[in-house]
N, C-alpha and C positions, 0 to 999 in steps of 0.2 A: 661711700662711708666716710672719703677724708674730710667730709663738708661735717660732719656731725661731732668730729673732735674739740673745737670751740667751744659746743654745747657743752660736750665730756668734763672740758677744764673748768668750766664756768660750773656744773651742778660739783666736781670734784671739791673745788675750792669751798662752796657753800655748805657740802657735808662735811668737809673736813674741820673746817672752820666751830660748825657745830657741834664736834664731836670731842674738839679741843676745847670747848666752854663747858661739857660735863666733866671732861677728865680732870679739870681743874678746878672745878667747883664753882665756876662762874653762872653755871646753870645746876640747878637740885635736879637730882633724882632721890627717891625715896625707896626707903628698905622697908622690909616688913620681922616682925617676929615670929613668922612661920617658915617651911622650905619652900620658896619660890623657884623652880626650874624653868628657865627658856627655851624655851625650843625653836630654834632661828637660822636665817642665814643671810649671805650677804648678797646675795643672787635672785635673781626674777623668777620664783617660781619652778617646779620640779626637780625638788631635791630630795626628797622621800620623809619631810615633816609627819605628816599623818602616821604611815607605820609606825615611825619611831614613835612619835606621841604614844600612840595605840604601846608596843610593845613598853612603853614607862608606864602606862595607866596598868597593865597587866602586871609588872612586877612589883609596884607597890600595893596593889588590891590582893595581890598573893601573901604578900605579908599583913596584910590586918590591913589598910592606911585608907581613910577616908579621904580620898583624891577628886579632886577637882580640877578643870581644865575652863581656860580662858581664852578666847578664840574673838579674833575682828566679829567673823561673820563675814566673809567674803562674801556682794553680790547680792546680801540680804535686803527684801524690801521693810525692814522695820529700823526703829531707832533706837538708842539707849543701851539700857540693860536688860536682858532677855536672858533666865531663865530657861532653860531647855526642859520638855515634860517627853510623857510618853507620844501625843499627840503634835507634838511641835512637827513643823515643815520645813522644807529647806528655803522657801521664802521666808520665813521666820526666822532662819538661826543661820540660815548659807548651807553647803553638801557636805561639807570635811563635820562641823559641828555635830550634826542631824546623823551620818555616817556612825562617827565614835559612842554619841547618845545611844544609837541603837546596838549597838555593839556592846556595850558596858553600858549598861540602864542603871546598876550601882554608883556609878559616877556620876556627880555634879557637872552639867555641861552648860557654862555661859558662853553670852557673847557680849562685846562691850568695846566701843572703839577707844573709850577714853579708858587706858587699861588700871590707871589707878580706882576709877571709880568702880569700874570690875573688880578688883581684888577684894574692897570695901564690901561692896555689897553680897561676893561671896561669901567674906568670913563673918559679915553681921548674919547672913540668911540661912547657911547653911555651915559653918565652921568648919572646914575642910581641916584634916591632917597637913598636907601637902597642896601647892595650888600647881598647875602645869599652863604655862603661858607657849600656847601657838602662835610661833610666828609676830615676836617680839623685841628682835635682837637690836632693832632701831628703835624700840620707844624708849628713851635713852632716859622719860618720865619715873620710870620703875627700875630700883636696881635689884634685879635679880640673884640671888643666892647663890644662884650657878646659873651659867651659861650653856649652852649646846648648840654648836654652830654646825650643821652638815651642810656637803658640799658635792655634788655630783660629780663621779671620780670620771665622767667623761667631758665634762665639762670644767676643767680645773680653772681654781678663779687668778692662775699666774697665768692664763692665756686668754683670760678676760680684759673687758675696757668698762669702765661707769657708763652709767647710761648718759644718753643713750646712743654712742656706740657701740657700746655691750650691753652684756646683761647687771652686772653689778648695781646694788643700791647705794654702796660705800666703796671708798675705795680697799682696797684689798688688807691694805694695814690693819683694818678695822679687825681681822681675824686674830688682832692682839688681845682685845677683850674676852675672847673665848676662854674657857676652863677647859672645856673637852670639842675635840673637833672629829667629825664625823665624815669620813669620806664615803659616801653609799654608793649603792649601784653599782658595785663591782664585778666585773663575770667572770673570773678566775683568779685563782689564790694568789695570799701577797707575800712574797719573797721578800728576803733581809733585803737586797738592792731595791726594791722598789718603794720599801717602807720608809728607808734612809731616802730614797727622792723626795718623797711628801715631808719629811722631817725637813730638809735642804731648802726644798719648796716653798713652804710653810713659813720657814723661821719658826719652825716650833721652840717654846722659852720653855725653861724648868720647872714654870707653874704650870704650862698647858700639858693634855695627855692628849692622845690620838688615836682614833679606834676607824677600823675599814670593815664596813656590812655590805652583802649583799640584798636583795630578794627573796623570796622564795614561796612560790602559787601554790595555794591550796585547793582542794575540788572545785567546782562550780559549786555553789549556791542557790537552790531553787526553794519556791515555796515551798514546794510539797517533799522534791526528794534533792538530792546533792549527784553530782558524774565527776565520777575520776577524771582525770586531765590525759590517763589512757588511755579512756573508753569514748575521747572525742571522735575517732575515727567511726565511729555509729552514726553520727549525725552531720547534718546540714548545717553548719554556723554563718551568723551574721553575727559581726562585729560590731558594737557599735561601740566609740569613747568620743568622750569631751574632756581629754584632760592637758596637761602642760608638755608632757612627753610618754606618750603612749607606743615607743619605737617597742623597750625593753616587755611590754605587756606581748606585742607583736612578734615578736620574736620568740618569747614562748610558745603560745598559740600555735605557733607556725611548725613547731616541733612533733605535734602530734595530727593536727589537719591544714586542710588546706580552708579557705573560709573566705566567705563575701567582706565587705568592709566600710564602715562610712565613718569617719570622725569630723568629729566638731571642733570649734573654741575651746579651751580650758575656760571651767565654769559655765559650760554653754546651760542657756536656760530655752529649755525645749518647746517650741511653737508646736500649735496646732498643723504648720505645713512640714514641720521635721515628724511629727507619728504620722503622716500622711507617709512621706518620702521610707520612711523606716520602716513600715507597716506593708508598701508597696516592693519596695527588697526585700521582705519576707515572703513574699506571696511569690515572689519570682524565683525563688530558689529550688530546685528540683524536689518533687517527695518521693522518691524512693527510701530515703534514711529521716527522719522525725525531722525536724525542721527548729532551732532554736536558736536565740537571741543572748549573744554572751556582751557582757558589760563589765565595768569594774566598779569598786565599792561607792565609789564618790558618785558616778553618775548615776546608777542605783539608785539614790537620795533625793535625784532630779527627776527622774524619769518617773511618769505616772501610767502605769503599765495598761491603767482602763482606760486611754487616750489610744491605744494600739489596736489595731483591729488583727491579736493575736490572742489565744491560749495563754491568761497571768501564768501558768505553770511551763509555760514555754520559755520564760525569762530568768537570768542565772547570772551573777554577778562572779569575779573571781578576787578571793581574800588576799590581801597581800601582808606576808610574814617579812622579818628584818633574822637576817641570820650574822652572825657575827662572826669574822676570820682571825687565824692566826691563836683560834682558840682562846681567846680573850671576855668572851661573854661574861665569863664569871667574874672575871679582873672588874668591868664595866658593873655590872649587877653592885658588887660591893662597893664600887667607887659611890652610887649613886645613895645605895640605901645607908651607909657609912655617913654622906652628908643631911640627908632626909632623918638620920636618929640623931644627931648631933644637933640640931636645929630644933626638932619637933619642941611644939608647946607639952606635948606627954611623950616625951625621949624614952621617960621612967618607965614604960607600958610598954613601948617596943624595942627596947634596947634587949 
């Protein structure tokens, strides 16, 4: 690893350097006249973006708000601006996209690498209330409204390095630009001493707020019918994920059965020889108990269940919820639609 530190300094200096030509105005970023939310962080990957997205698209669709979400498109084979429909694919939009799409078909779901020209074309095509930018906290292109930085609380980014000796995409300062900072994936309650370390940690400033969520699994998901997280001990499970950090899904899981297992890449895009491989661990699993195939939402999106040489009703993804500690969900809820009505281009309608 000490060979890779050179690297570290050399992309450290590069991002910092550019981060100091926004902050000063040497480089534009452009604002909008509507609430632009980011949804970001400064780490590679599995911090729990998507729920939180998800649970923002739910509380402002709660309240009236035509919401819209803007998204790379991780991994997608098309280009530009794309539109998400009912029929859109995950080669079309990337998994996290095509996931949310189906999950809130009310919402506006693009994708657009160039995120300015994504906002653009959202509010010329579809005029959104609010826009939700995944996974934006570097495109330093767009200045967002607010900011929302999370951080996987097992992975604290004071015990990180830039890449790539660590996982960091900026160096860690960069969590000065945050409004709100999000520690997730927490597995038990957070005590005054531990909240004052994240604060200590942090450098939290008088403008930032700081909020710590965990998880929390919902039934299985099936076409036809949904299984308690109970009533897993009925059946035969094969595991399968392709995600960034699939330990916390495992560990659940493991609470209620014992289970086969095979994980992928995050983002894996599933060959003809993985429903071979996948399809042949199902076949090998004992039948005495029903026999089924648990996944999670993202790979869900990938996975083309008629490539399996299994029962589509044998296949069941599991939902993942964002719970919030220290009792503060409500604090959070009004922080955000407090900024979302003070912004709106029709405040007047939902104030």
């Amino acid at each position: 690893m000490l060979i890779l530190y050179p690297f570290a300094w050399l992309y450290d200096v590069v991002t910092s350097v550019r981060n100091f030509m926004y902050n000063h105005g040497l480089l534009s970023s452009v604002s909008y006249d509507l609430p632009v939310i980011c949804i970001g962080n400064i780490t590679v990957g599995g911090t729990g973006k998507t729920p939180h997205t998800e649970y923002l698209i739910r509380l402002l669709q709660s309240e009236g708000y035509k919401v819209a979400v803007l998204s790379r498109g991780y991994k997608r084979k098309t280009e530009g601006f794309v539109l998400a429909t009912e029929s859109s694919t995950a080669e079309e939009i990337g998994d996290e996209p095509l996931q949310m799409k189906r999950k809130f078909p009310k919402a506006e779901v693009a994708v657009c690498a160039d995120r300015r020209e994504g906002i653009s074309r959202l509010v010329e095509e579809s005029n959104p209330d609010v826009i939700l930018l995944d996974d934006a906290f570097q495109h330093r292109k767009v200045k967002a409204g607010l900011n929302i930085v999370l951080m996987d609380s097992n992975r604290p980014i004071w015990k990180d390095y830039v890449l790539p000796a660590g996982r960091l995409r900026e160096n860690k300062r960069g969590i000065s630009r945050a409004d709100i900072i999000i520690a997730s994936k927490l597995k038990k309650e957070v005590g005054d001493g531990t909240a004052r370390m994240y604060f200590d940690k942090l450098d939290i400033q008088m403008n930032q707020d700081i909020y710590f969520t965990r998880f929390s699994y919902g039934q299985l998901v099936g076409s036809i019918s949904d299984i308690p997280l109970e009533e897993l001990d009925k059946y035969n499970v094969l595991l399968v994920t392709g995600i960034a950090n699939p330990k916390p899904l495992e560990e659940e899981l493991s609470k209620y059965v014992q289970y086969s297992y095979i994980n992928y890449s995050d983002h894996h895009q599933f060959s003809d020889a993985d429903y071979k491989q996948i399809s042949a661990l199902y076949e090998q699993m004992p039948e005495d108990k029903p026999r089924i195939i648990v996944t999670t939402e993202k790979d869900a999106a990938r996975l083309d269940v008629s490539k399996l040489q299994v029962t589509s009703n044998s296949v069941y993804s599991v939902p993942i919820e964002v719970e919030f500690l220290r009792d503060e969900q409500t604090v959070f809820n009004k922080q955000i639609l407090d900024y979302v009505r003070k912004h709106s281009r029709s405040s007047s309608i939902h104030s």
